[in-house]
C-alpha positions in Angstrom: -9.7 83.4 -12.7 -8.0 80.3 -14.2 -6.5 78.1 -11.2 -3.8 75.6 -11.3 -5.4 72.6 -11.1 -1.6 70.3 -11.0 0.0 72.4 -8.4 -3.4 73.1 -6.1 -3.4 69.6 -5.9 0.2 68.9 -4.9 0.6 71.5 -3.1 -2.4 70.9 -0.4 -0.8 67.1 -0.2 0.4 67.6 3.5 2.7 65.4 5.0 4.0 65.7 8.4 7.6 63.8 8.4 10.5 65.3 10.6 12.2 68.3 9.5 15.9 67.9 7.5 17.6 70.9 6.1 17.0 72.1 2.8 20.3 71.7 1.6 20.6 67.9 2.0 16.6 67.7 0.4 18.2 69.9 -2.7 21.7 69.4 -2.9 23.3 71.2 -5.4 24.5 68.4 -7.4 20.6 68.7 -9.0 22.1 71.8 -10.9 25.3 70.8 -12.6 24.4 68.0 -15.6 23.0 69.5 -18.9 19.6 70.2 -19.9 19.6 67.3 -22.2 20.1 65.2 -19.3 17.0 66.4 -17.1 18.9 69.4 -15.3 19.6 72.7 -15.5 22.1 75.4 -16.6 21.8 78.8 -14.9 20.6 81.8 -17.5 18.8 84.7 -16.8 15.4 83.7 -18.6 12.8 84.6 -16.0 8.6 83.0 -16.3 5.7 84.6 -16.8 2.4 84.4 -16.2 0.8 81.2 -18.2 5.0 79.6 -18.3 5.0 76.2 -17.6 8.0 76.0 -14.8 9.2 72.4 -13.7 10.6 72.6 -10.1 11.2 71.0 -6.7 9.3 72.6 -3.3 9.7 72.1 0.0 7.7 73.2 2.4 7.7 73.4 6.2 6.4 75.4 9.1 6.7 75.4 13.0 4.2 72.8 15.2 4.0 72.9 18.2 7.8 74.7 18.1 8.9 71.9 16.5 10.1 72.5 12.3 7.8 69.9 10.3 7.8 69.5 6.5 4.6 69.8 5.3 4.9 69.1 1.7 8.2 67.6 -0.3 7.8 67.1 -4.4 11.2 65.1 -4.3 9.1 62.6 -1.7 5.5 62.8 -3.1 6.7 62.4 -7.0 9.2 59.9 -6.4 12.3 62.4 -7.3 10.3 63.9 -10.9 9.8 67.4 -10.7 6.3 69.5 -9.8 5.6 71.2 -13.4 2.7 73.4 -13.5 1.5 76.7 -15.6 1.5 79.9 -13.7 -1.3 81.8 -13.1 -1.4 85.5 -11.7 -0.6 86.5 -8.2 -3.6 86.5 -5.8 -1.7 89.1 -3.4 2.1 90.7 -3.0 4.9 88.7 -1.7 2.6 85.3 -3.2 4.2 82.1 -3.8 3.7 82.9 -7.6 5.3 86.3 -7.2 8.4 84.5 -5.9 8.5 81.9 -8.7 8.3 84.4 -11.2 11.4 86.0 -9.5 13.7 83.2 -10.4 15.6 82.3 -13.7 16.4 78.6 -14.5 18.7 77.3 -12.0 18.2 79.8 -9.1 16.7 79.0 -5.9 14.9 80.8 -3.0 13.6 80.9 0.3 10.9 82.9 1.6 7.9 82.7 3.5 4.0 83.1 3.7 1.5 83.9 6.1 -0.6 80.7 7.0 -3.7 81.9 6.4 -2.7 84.2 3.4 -1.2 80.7 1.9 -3.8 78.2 2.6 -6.9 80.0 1.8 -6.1 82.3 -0.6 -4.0 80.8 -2.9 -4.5 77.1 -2.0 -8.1 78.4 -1.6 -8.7 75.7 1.4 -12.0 76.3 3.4 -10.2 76.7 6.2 -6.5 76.6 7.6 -5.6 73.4 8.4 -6.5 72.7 12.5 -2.6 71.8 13.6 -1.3 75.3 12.2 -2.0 78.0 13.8 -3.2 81.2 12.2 -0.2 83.1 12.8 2.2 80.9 11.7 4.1 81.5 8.7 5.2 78.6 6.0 8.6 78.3 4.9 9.0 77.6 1.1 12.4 76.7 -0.5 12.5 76.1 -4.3 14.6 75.3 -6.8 13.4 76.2 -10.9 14.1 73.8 -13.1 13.0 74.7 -16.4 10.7 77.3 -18.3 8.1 77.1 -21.2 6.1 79.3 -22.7 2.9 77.5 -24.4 4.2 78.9 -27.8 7.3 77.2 -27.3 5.6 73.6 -26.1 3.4 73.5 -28.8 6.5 74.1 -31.3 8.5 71.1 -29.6 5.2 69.2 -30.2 5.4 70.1 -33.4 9.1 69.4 -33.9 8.7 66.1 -31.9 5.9 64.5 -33.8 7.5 65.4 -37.1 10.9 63.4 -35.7 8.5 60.9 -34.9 6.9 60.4 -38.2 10.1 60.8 -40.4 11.4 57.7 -38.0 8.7 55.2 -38.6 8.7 56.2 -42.1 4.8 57.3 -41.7 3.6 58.9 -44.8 -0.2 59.3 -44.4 -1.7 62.3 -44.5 -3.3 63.3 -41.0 -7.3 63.4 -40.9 -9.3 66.7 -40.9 -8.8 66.2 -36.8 -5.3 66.1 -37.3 -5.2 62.1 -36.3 -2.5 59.9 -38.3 -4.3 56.6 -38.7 -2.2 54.0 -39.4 -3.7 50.8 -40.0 -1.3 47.5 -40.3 -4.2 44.4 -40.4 -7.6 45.3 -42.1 -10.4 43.6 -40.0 -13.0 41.3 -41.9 -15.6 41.6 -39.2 -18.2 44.5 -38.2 -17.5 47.4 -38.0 -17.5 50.0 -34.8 -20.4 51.7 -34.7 -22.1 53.4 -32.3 -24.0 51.9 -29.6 -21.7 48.8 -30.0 -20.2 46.6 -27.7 -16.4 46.7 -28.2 -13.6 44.3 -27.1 -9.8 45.8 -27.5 -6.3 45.5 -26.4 -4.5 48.7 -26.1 -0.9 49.9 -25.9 -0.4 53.7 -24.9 3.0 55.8 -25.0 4.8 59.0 -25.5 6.0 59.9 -28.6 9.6 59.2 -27.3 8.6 55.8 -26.6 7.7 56.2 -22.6 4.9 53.4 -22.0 2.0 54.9 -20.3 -0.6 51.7 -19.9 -0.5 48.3 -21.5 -3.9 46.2 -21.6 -1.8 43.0 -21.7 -0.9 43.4 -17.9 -5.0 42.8 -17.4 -6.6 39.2 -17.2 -8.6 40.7 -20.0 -9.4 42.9 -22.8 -11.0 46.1 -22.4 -14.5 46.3 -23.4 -16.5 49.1 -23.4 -19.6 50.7 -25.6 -18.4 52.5 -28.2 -20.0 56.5 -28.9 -19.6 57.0 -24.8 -16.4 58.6 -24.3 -13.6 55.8 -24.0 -10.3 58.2 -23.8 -9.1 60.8 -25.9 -11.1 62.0 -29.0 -8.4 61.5 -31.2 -8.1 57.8 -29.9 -12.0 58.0 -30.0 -12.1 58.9 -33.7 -9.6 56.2 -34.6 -11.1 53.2 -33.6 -14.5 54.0 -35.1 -12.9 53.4 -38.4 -11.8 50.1 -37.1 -13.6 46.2 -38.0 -13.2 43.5 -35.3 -10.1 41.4 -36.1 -8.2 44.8 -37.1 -5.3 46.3 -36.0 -4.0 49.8 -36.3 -1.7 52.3 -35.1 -3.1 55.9 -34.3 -0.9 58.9 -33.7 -2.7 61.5 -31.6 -1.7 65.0 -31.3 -2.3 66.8 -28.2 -5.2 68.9 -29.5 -7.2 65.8 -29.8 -5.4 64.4 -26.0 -4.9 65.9 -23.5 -3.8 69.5 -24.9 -2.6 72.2 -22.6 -2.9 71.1 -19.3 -1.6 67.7 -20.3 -3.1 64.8 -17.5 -1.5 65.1 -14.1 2.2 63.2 -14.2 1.4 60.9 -16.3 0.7 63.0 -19.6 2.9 66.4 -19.9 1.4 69.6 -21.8 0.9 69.1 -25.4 1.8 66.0 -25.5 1.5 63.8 -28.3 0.4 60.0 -28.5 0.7 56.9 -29.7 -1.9 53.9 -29.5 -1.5 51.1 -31.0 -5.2 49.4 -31.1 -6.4 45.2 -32.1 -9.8 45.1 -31.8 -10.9 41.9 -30.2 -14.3 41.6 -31.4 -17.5 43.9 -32.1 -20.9 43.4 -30.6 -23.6 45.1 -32.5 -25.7 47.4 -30.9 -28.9 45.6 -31.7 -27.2 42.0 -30.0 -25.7 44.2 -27.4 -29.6 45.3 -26.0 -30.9 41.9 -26.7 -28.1 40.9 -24.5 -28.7 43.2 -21.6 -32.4 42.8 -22.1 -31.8 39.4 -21.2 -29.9 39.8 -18.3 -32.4 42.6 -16.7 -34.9 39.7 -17.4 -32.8 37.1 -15.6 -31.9 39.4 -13.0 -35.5 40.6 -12.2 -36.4 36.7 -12.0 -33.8 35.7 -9.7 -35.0 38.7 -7.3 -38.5 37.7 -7.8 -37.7 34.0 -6.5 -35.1 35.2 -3.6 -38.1 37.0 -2.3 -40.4 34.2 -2.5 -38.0 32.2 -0.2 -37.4 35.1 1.8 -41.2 35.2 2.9 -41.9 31.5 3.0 -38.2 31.0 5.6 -39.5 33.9 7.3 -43.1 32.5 7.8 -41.7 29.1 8.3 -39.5 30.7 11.6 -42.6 32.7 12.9 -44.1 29.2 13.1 -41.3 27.3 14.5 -40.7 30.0 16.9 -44.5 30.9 18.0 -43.8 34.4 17.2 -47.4 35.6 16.9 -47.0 39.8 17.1 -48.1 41.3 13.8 -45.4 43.2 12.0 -45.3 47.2 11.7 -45.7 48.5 8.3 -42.5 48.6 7.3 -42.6 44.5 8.3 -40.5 44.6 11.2 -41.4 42.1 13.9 -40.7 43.6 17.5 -40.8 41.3 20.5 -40.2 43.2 24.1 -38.1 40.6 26.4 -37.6 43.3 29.3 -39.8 46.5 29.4 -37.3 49.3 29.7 -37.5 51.9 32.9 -35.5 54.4 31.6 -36.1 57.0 28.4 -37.4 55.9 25.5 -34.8 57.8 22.5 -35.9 59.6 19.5 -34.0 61.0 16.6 -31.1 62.4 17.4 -30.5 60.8 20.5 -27.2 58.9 21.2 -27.9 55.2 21.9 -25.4 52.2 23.1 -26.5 49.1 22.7 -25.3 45.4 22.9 -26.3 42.9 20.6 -26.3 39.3 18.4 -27.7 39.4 15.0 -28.0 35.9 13.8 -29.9 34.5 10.1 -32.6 33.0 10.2 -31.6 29.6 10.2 -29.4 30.3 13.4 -25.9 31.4 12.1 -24.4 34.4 14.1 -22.8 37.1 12.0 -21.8 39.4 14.2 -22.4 40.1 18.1 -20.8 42.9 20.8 -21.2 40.8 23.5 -18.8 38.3 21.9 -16.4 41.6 21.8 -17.5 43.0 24.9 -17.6 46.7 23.4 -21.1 48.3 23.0 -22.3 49.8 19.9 -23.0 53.7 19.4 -24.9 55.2 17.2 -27.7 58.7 16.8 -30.7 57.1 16.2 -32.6 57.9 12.8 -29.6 59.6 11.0 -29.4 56.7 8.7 -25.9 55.5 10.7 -27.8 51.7 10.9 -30.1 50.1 9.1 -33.7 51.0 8.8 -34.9 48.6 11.0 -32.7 49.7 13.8 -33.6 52.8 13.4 -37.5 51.7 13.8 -37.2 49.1 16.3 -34.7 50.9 19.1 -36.6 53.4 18.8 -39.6 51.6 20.4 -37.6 50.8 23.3 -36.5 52.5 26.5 -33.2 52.3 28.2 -32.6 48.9 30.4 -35.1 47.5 27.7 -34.3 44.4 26.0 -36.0 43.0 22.4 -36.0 41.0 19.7 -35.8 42.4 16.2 -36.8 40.5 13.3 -36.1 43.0 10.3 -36.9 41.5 6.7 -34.5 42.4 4.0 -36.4 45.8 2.6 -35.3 47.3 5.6 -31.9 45.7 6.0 -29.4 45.3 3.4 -32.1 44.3 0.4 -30.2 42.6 -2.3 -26.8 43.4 -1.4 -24.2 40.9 -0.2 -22.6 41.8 3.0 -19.9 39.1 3.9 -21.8 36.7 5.9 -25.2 38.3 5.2 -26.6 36.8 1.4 -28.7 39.0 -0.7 -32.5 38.8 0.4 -31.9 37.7 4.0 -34.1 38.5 6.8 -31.9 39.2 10.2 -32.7 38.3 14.0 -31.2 40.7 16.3 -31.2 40.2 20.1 -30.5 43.9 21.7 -30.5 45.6 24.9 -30.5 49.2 25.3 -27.9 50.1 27.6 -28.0 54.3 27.6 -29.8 57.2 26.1 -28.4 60.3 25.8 -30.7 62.9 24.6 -30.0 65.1 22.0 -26.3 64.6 21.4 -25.5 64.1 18.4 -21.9 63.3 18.2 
């Protein structure tokens, strides 16, 4: 059965805020201006199933005694209205049902069994934990406007017509149904496929509502051109673009974002406007060389950082007199203080204080210096492999010094204080054991 997807997702937005009457959330001034101006005038037009309706919901139901709003559409979409497509009723009395009762301008009140609401129609695994399964939920809602598809797709129609007859556009639309408009001719490559492509991009509405706006970035957008970039219309459009062009490319909603339109931003059938420069054009063949290159690069920087890794890690052995052999993953472990206690295995709950330090010294992090032991279930992944290894090699009162190289700490990865390649020194004591929890 075909869901929702706009209101599921607003609707299942909960937001506890303190309750305030429904009146002074919707007061009626929302239903005296003219349509023309974004409100309503009362007729007796009811929606059907597959209508597009634009409304505001409120939502609330008892916690704890106490009225709470759970969901507010004047508060999560700024004061724009909630505008979905209806789909059938899952059961009798549904929320559906109820919107379907309404004609443009009325508004309701009525309410829903908890459970009936949040698992069947907002088809949530389970209830929410703070309402209770026999509560009920309180809906109030106010119907803006109805639209069939038929008559949306005739606006479109209407709309992009206006549109054209404005800016005096007189090419003929592609087979797609694409206008492309193009006001500089480029004199460099061509977009193909598999090339690199540099662009700025202006996106809007038909009626002139700007969407996005590349010029607010530090930089152009690049991206390889035959992956999906946007729409297909938008898609098609610059593929018969040369670097250095410029064109305008007027997209209907068949070849946007159709029917279901894209969340707020886009409405139903919606048509668009982009208005395209092409910076410059990488060809594909320069493009692989390129990134051929880099992987090359890349590969020998690794290579070397793990040449230093080992020699600084041999180099401290030495210095240090460290003369235990390492396990096969490579971790060193030195016992300080034999343990009396349990020695943990997986799944166990283990607190532990410790000071990780580089190894030319630095400290990068230590619970002692915080005075709050660390928790963690041992071998479920929570720390890094070597933790996992080493603590577990331990028993409780213990105390040890960890030497983990890199390939079982945080490899090539960059974590704040840590650089890429670095093997760590950690000084830990195992403080508890608890066997088998795993919370």
């Amino acid at each position: 059965m075909k869901k929702v997807t706009i209101l599921l997702i607003a609707l299942t937005f909960i937001v506890l805020v303190p309750f305030q009457s429904f009146s002074s959330m919707f007061p009626p001034e929302d239903l005296k201006l003219a349509p023309e101006q974004g409100q309503v005038v009362k007729d007796t037009l009811k929606p059907k199933t597959g209508d597009w309706v634009s409304l505001h919901m409120l939502y609330t139901t008892k916690i704890k005694g106490v009225d709470t709003i759970l969901y507010n559409s004047k508060v999560i979409l700024k004061g724009a209205p909630l505008v979905t497509q209806l789909p059938p009723s899952e059961f009798k009395g549904d929320l559906f049902e109820n919107i379907r009762s309404l004609s443009r301008g009325d508004s309701i009140t009525f309410q829903i069994n908890a459970d009936s609401l949040f698992l069947r129609t907002f088809r949530m695994p389970q209830r929410p934990p703070f309402i209770d399964s026999n509560s009920v939920v309180t809906f109030h809602v106010t119907l803006l406007s109805i639209d069939s598809p038929e008559d949306m797709k005739n606006r479109e129609e209407v709309n992009l017509k206006k549109y054209l007859e404005e800016n005096k556009i007189t090419v003929q639309p592609r087979a797609s149904g694409i206008y492309f408009i193009e006001t500089i001719q480029g004199s460099g490559l061509k977009v193909d496929t598999g090339c690199m492509v540099k662009l700025n991009l202006r996106v809007s509405l038909i009626d002139g509502k700007l969407l996005f706006n590349s010029a607010d970035r530090p930089e152009p957008i690049k991206f390889r051109y035959g992956k999906r970039f946007d729409t297909r219309g938008v898609d098609e459009g610059i593929g018969l673009m040369k670097s250095g062009g410029k064109a305008t490319i007027v997209v209907p909603s068949k070849m946007a974002f159709g029917e279901q339109g894209k969340g707020a931003v886009v409405p139903p059938y919606s048509a668009l406007v982009y208005e395209v420069e092409i910076v410059n054009v990488q060809s594909k063949a320069d493009y692989d060389k390129e990134q051929a290159e880099l992987k090359l690069k890349e590969a020998q920087q690794k290579e070397a950082a793990q040449k230093e890794e080992a020699q600084q890690l041999q180099k401290y052995l030495m210095d240090n007199k460290i003369t235990v052999k390492p396990t096969p993953s490579g971790l060193f472990y030195i016992e300080k203080v034999k343990g009396t206690g349990p020695q943990p295995v997986r799944g166990d709950r283990v607190s532990v204080h410790y000071t990780g330090t580089l190894l030319n010294g630095k400290k990068f992090d230590s619970s002692f210096d915080r005075n709050v032991p660390f928790g963690f279930n041992l071998g479920k992944g929570q720390v890094i492999k070597g933790w996992d290894e080493g603590i577990a090699m331990m028993r409780q009162g213990g105390k040890a010094i960890l030497i983990v190289p890199s390939n079982i700490a945080y490899g090539e990865r960059s974590m704040g204080e840590i650089p890429p390649f670095a093997t760590l020194v950690f000084e830990v004591e195992l403080l508890e054991v608890k066997p088998g929890v795993t919370k």
